[in-house]
MDAnalysis code that builds the backbone (N, CA, C; Angstrom):
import MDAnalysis as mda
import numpy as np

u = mda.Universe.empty(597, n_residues=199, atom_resindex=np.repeat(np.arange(199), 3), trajectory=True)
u.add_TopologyAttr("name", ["N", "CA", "C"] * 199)
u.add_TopologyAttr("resid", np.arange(1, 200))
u.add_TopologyAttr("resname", ["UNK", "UNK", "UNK", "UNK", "UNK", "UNK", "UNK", "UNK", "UNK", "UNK", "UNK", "UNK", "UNK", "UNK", "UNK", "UNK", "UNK", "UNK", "UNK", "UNK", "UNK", "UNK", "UNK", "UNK", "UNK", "UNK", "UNK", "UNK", "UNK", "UNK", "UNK", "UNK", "UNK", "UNK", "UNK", "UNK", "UNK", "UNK", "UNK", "UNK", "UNK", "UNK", "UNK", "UNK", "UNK", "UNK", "UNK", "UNK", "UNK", "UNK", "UNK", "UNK", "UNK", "UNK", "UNK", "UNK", "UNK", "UNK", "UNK", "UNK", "UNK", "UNK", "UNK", "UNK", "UNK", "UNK", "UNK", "UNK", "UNK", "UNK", "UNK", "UNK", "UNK", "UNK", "UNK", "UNK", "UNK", "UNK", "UNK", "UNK", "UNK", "UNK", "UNK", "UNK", "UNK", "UNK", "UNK", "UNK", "UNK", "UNK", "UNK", "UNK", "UNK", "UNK", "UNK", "UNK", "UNK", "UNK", "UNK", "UNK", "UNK", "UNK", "UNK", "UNK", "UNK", "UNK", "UNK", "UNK", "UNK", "UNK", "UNK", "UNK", "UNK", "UNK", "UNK", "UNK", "UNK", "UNK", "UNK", "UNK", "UNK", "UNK", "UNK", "UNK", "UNK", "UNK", "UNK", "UNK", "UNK", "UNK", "UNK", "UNK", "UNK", "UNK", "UNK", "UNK", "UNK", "UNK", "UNK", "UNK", "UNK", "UNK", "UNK", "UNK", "UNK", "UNK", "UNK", "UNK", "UNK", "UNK", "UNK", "UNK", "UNK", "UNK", "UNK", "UNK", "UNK", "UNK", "UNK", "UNK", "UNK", "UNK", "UNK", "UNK", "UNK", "UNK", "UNK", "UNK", "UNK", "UNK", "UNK", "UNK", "UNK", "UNK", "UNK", "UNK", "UNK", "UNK", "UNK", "UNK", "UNK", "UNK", "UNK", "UNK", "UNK", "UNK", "UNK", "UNK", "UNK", "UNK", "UNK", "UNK", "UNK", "UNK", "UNK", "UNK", "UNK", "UNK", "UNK"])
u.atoms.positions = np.array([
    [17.506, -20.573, 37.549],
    [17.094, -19.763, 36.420],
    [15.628, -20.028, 36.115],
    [14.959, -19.078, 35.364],
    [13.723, -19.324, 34.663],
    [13.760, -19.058, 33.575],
    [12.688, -20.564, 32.552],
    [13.227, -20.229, 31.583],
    [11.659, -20.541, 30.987],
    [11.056, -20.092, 29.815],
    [10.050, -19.811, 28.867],
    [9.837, -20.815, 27.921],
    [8.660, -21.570, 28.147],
    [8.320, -22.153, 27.289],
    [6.965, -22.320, 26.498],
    [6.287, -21.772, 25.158],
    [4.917, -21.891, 24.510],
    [4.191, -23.364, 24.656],
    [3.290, -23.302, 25.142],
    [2.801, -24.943, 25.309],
    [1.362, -24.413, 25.144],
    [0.369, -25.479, 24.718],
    [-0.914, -25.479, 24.685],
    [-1.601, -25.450, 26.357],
    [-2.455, -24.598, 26.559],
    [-2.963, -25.043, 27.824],
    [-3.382, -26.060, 28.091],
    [-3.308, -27.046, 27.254],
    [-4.083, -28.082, 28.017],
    [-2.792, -28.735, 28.267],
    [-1.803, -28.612, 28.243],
    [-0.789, -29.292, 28.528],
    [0.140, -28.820, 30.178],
    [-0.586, -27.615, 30.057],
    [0.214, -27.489, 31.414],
    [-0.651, -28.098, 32.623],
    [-1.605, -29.335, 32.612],
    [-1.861, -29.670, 33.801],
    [-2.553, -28.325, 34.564],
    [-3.559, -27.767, 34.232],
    [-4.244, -26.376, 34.791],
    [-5.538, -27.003, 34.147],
    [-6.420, -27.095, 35.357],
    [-8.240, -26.816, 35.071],
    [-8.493, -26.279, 33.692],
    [-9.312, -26.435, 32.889],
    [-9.748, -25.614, 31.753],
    [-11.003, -24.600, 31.916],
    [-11.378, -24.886, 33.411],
    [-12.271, -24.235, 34.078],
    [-11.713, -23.186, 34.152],
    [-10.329, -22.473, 34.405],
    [-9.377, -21.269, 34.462],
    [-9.558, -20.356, 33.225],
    [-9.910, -21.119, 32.271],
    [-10.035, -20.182, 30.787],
    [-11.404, -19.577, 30.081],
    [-11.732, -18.661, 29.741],
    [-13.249, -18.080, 29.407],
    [-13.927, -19.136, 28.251],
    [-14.820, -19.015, 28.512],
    [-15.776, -20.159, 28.202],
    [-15.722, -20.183, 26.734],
    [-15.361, -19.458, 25.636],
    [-14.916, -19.284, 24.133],
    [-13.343, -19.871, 23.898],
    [-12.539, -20.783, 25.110],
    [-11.471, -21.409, 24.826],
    [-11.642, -22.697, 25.042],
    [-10.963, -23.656, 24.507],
    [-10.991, -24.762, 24.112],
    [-9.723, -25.316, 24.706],
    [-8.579, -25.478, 25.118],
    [-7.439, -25.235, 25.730],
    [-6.628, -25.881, 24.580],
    [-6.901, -25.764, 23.128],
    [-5.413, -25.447, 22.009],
    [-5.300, -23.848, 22.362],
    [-5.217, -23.007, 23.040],
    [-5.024, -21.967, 22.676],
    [-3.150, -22.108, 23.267],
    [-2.233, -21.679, 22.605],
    [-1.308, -21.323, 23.521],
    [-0.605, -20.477, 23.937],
    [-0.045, -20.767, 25.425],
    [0.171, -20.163, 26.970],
    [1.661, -19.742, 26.710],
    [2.393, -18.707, 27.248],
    [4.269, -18.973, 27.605],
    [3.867, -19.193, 28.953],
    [4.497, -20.013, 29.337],
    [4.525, -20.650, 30.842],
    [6.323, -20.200, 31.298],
    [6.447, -19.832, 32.547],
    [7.718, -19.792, 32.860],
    [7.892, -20.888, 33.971],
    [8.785, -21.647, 33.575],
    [9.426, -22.637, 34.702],
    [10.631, -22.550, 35.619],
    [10.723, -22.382, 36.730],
    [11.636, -22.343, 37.317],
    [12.645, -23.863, 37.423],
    [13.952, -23.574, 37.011],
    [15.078, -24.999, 36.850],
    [16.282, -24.638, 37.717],
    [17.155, -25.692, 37.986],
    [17.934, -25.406, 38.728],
    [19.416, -25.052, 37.657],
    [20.543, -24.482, 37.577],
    [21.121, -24.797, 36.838],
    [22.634, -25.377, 36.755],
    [22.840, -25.774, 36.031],
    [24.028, -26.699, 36.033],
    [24.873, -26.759, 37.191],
    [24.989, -24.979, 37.360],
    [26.256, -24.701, 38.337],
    [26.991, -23.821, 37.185],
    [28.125, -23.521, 37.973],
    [29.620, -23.191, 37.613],
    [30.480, -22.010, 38.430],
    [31.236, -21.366, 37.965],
    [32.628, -20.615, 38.939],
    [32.093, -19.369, 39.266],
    [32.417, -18.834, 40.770],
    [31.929, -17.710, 41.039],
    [33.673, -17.371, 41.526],
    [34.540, -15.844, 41.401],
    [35.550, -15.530, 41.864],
    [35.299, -14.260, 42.521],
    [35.989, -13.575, 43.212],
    [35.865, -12.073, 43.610],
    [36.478, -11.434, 44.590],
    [36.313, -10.229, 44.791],
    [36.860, -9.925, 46.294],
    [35.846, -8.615, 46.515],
    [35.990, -8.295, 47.744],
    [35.332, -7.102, 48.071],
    [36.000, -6.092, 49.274],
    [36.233, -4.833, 48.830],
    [37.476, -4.018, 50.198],
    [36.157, -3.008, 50.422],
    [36.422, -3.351, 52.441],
    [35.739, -1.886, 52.768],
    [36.553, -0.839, 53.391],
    [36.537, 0.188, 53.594],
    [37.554, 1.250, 54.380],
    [36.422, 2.436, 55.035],
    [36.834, 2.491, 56.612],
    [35.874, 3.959, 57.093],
    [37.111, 4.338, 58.035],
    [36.842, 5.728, 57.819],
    [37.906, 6.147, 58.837],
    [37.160, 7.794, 59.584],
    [36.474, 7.657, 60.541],
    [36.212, 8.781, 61.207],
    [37.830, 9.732, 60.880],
    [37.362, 11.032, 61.084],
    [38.250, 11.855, 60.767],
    [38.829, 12.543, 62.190],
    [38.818, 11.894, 63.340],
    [39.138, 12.591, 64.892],
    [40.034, 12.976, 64.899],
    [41.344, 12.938, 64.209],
    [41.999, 13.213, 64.283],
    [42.517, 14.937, 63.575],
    [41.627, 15.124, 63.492],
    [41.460, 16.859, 62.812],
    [40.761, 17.537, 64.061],
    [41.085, 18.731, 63.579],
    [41.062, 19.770, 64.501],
    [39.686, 20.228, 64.556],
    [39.079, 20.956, 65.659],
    [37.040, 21.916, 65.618],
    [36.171, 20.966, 64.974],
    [35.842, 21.240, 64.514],
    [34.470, 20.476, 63.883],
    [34.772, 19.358, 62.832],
    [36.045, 19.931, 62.530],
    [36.809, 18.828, 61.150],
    [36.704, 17.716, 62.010],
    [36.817, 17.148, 62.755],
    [36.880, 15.844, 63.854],
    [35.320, 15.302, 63.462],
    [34.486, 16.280, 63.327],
    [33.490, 15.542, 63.431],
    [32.393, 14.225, 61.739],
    [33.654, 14.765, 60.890],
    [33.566, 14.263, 59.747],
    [34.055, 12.703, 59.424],
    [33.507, 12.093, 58.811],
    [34.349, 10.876, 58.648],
    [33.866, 9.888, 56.922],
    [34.374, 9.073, 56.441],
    [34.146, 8.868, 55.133],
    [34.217, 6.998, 55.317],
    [33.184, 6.389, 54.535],
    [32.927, 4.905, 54.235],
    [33.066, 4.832, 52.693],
    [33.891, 3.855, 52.363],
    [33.969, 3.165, 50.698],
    [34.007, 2.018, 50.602],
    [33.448, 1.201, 49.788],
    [33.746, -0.519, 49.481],
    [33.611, -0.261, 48.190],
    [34.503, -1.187, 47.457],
    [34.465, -1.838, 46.222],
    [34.273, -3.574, 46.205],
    [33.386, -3.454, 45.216],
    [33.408, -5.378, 44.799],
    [33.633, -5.521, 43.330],
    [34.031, -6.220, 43.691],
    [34.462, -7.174, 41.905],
    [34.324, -8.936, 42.040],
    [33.335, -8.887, 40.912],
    [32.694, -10.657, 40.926],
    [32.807, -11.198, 39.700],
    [34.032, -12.169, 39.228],
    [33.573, -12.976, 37.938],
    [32.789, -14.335, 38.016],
    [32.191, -14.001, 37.323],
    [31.367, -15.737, 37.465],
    [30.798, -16.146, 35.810],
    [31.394, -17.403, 35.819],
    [30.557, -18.238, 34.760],
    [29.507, -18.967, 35.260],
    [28.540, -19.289, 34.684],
    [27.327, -20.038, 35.544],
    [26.818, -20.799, 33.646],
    [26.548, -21.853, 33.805],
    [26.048, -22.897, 32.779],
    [24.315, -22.812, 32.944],
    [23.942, -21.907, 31.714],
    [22.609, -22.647, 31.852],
    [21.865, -22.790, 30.977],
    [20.734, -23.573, 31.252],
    [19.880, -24.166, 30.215],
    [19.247, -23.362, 28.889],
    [19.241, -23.836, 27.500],
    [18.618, -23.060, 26.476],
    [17.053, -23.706, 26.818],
    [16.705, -24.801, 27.173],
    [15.249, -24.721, 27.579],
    [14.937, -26.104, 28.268],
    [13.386, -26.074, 29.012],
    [13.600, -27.277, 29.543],
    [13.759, -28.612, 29.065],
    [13.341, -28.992, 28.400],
    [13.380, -30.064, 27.847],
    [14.777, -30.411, 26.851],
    [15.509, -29.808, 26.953],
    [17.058, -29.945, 25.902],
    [18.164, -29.603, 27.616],
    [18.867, -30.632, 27.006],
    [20.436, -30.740, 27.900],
    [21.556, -29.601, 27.628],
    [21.109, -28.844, 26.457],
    [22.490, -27.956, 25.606],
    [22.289, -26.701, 26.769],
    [23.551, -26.543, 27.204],
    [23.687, -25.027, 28.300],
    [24.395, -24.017, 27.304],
    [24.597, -22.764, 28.090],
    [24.932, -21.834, 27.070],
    [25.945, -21.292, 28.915],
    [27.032, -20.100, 28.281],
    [27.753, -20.034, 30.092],
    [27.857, -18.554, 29.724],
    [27.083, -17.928, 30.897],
    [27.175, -16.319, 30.670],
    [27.401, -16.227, 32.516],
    [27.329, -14.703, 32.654],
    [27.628, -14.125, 34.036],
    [26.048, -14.233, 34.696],
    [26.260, -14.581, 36.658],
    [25.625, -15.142, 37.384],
    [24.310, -13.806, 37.718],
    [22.839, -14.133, 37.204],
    [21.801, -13.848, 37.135],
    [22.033, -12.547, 38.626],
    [21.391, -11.128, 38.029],
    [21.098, -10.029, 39.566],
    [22.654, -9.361, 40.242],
    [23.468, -9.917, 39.710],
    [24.959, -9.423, 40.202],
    [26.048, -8.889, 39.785],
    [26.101, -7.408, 40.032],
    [26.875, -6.757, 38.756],
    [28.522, -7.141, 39.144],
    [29.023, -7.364, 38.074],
    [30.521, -7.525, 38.325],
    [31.577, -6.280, 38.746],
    [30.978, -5.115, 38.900],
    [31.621, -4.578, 39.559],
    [30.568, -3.252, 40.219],
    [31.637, -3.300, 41.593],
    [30.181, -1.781, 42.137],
    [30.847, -1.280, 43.290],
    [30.267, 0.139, 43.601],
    [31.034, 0.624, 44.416],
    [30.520, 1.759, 44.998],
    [30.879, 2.424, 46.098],
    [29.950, 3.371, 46.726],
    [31.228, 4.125, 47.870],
    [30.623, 5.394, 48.384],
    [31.249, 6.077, 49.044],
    [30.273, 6.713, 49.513],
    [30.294, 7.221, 51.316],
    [29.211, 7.949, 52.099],
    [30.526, 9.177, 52.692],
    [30.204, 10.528, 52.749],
    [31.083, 10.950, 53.639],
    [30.362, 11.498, 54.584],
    [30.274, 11.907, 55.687],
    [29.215, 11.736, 56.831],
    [29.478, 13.020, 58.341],
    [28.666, 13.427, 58.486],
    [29.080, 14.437, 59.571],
    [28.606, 14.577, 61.043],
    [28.673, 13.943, 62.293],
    [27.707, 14.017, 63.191],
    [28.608, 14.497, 64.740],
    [27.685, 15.355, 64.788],
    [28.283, 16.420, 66.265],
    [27.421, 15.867, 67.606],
    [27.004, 14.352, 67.440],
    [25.866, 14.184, 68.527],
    [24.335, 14.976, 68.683],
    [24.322, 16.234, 68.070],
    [22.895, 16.937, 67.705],
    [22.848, 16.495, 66.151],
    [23.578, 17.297, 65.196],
    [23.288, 17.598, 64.396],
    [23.933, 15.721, 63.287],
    [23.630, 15.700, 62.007],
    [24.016, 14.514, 61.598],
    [23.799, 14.643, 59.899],
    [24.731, 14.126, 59.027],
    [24.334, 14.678, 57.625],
    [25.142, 13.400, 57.137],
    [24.488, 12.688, 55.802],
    [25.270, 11.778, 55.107],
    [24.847, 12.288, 53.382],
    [25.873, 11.744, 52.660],
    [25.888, 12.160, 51.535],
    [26.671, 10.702, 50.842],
    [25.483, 10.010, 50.251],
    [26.001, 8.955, 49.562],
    [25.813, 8.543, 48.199],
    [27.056, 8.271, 47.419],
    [27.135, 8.044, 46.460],
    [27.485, 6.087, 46.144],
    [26.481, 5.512, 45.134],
    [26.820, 3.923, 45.015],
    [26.509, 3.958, 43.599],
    [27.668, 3.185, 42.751],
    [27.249, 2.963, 40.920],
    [27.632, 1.459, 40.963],
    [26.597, 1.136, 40.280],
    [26.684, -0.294, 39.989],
    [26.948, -0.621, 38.673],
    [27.542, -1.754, 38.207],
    [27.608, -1.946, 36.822],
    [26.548, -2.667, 36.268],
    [26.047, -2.702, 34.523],
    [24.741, -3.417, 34.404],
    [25.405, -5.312, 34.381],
    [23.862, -5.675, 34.549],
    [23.879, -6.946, 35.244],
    [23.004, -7.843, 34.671],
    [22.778, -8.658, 34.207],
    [22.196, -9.743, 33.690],
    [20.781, -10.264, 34.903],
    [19.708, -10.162, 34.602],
    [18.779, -10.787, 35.027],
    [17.836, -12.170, 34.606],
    [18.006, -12.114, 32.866],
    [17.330, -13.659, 32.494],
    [18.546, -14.162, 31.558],
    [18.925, -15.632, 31.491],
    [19.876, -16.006, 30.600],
    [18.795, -17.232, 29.950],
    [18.502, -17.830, 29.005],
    [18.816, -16.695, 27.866],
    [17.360, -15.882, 27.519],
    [17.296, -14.875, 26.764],
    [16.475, -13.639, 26.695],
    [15.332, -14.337, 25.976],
    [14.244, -13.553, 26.563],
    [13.037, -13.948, 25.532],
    [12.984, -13.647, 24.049],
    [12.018, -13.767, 23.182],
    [11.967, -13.520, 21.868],
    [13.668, -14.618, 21.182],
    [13.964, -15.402, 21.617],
    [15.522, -15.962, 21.322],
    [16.729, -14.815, 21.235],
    [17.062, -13.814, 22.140],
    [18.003, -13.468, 22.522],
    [18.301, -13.868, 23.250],
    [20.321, -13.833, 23.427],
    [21.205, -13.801, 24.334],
    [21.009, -13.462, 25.728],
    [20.352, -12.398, 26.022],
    [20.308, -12.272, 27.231],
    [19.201, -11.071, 27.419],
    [18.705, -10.956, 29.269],
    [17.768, -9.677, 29.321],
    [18.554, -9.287, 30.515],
    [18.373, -7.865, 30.691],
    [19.146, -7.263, 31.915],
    [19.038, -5.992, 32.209],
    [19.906, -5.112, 32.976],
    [19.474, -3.882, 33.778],
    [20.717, -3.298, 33.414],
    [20.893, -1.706, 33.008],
    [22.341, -1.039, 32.335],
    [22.778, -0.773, 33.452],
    [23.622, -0.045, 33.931],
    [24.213, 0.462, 35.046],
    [23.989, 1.765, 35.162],
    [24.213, 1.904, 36.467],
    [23.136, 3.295, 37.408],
    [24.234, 3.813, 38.238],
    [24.183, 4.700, 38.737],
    [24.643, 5.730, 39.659],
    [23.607, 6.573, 40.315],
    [23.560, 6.668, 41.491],
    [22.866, 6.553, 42.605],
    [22.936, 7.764, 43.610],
    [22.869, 8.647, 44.050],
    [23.354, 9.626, 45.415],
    [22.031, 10.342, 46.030],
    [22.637, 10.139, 47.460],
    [21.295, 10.028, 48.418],
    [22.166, 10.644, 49.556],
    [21.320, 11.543, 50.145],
    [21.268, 12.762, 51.092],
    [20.431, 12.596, 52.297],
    [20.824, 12.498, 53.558],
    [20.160, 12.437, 54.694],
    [20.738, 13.213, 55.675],
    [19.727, 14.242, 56.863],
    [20.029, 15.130, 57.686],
    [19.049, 14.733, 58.789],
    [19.639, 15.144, 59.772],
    [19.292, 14.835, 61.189],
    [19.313, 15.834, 62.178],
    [18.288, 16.604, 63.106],
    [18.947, 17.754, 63.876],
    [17.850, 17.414, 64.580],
    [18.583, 17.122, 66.165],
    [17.880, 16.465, 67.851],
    [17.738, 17.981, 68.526],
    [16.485, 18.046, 68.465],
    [16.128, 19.418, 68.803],
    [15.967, 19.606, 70.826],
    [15.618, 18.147, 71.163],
    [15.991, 18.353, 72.254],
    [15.786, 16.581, 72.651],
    [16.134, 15.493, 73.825],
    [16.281, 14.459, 74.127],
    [14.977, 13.526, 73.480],
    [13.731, 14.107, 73.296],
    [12.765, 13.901, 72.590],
    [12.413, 14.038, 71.308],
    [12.633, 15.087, 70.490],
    [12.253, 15.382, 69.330],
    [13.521, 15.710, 68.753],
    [13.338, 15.191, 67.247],
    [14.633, 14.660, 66.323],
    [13.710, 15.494, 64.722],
    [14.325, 16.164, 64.272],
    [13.805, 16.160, 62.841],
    [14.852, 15.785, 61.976],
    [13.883, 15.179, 60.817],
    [15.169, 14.323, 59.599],
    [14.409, 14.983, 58.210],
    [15.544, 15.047, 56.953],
    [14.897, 15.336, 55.665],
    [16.160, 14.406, 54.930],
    [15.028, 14.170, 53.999],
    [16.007, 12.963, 53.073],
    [16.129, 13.112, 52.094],
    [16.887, 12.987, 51.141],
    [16.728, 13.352, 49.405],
    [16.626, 11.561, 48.476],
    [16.681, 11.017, 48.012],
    [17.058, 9.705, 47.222],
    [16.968, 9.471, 45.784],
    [17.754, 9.432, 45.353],
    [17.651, 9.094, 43.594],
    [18.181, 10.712, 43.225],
    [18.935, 11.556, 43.859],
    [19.213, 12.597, 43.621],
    [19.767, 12.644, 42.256],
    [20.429, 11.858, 41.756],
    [21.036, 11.700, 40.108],
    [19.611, 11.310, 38.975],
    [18.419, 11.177, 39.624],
    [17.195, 10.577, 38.886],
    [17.593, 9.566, 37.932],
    [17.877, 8.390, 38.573],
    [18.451, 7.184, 37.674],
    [16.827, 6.188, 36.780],
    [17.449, 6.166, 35.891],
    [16.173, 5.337, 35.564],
    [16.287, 3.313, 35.831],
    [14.969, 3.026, 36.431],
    [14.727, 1.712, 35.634],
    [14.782, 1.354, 34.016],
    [16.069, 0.986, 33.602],
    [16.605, 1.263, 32.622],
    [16.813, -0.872, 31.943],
    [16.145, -1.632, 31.859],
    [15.998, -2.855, 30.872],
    [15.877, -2.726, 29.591],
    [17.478, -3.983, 29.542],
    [17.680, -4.367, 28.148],
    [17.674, -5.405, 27.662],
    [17.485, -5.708, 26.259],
    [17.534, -7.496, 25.785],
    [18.205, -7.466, 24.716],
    [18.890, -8.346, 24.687],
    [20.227, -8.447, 24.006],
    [21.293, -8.047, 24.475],
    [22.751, -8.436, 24.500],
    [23.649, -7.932, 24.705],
    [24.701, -7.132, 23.854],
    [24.088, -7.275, 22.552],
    [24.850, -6.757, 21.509],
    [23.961, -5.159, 21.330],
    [22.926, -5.384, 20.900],
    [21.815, -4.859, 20.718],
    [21.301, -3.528, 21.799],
    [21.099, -4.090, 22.854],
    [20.902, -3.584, 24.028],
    [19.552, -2.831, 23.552],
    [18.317, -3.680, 23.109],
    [17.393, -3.229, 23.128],
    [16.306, -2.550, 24.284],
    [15.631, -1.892, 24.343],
    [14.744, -1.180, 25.559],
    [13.749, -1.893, 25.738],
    [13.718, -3.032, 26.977],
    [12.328, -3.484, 27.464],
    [11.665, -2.777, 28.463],
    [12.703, -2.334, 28.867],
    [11.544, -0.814, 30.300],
    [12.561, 0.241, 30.432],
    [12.268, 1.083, 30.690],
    [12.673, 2.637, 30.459],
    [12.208, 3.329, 31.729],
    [11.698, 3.255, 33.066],
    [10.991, 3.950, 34.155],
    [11.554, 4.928, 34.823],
    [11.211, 5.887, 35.139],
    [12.140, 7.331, 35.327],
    [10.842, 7.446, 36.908],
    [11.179, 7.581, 37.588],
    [10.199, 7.733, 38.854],
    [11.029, 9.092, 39.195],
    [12.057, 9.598, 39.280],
    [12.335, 10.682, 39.501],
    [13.108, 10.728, 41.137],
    [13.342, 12.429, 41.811],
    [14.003, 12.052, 42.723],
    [12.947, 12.324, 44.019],
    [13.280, 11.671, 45.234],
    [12.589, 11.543, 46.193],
    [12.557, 12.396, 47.137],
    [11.882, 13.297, 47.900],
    [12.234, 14.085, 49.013],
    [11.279, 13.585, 50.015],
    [12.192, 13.882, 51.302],
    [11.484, 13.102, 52.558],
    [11.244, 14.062, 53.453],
    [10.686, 14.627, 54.343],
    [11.157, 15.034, 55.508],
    [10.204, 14.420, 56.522],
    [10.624, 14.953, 57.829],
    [9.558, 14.080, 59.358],
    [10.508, 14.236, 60.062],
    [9.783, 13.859, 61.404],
    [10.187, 13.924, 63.065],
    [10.033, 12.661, 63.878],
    [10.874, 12.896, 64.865],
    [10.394, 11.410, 65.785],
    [10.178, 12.406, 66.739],
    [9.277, 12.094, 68.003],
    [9.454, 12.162, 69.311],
    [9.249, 10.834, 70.047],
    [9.935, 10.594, 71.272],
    [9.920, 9.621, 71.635],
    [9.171, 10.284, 73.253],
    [8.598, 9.254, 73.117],
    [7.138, 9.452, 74.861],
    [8.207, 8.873, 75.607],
])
């Protein structure tokens, strides 16, 4: 974990040569420290399933579908700051406890098309939150992304891509009760297209 602490610059062991010549090094810094933490329980499972569809008739053969689900509980113990022993036990930092996705997919050896859908649940990124909240983190997203493929001849391949087709936002929060807005980023959806040839 990393965790935040206000200290005078002259205390963090840093040159004072680093600071503009109108500082004195009482000024003070938040420094983030990286700690290890206590530990604690991670549980879960995760199912995948693909099943080409060959067994259908004309072109239906040429379809086929991928899904996984995960599910993760975890307690993890960690520090309210460096210098104090007192832990606090929330869910394990970047890892949503549940998520899941489905591609269904079409390829005739020329031609090739995927259509994928993945939603994640929101997820905890700092324990515990700056400003003295509970926690900071990311809400949950839903995701679908489009890719096509057509081999125009043993050399040349053209592809067009779509991504973020649902326009999900970079969506950070602090607090868990609260669920205040620390970033809000909307980049929007992506379109690709291009070719390969191969010499």
């Amino acid at each position: 974990q990393s965790l935040r602490v206000n200290v005078p610059f002259s205390e963090t062991g840093l040159p004072l040569s680093l600071l503009p010549s109108n500082f004195n090094g009482s000024e003070v810094f938040q420094v983030t420290t990286p700690v290890n933490t206590p530990g604690g329980k991670l549980n879960g499972f995760e199912i995948n399933y693909q099943q080409p569809f060959t067994f259908l008739p004309g072109e239906f053969k040429n379809f086929g579908i991928q899904a996984n689900y995960t599910f993760v509980k975890s307690r993890i113990n960690y520090q309210i700051s460096p210098t104090s022993n007192t832990t606090i036990t929330d869910d394990l930092l970047n890892l949503s406890p549940r998520s899941y996705g489905a591609t269904l997919y079409y390829d005739n050896g020329r031609f090739s098309a995927r259509v994928t859908g993945t939603h994640r649940s929101a997820f905890l990124t700092r324990v515990p939150g700056q400003n003295n909240n509970d926690v900071e983190g990311k809400n949950k997203t839903f995701n679908v992304d489009v890719s096509m493929s057509y081999k125009w001849n043993d050399k040349l391949e053209f592809t067009l891509e779509g991504a973020n087709l649902t326009n999900q936002a970079n969506d950070q929060f602090v607090s868990r009760d609260r669920n205040g807005v620390v970033v809000n980023n909307v980049t929007g959806r992506e379109y690709l297209a291009g070719f390969r040839y191969k010499f």
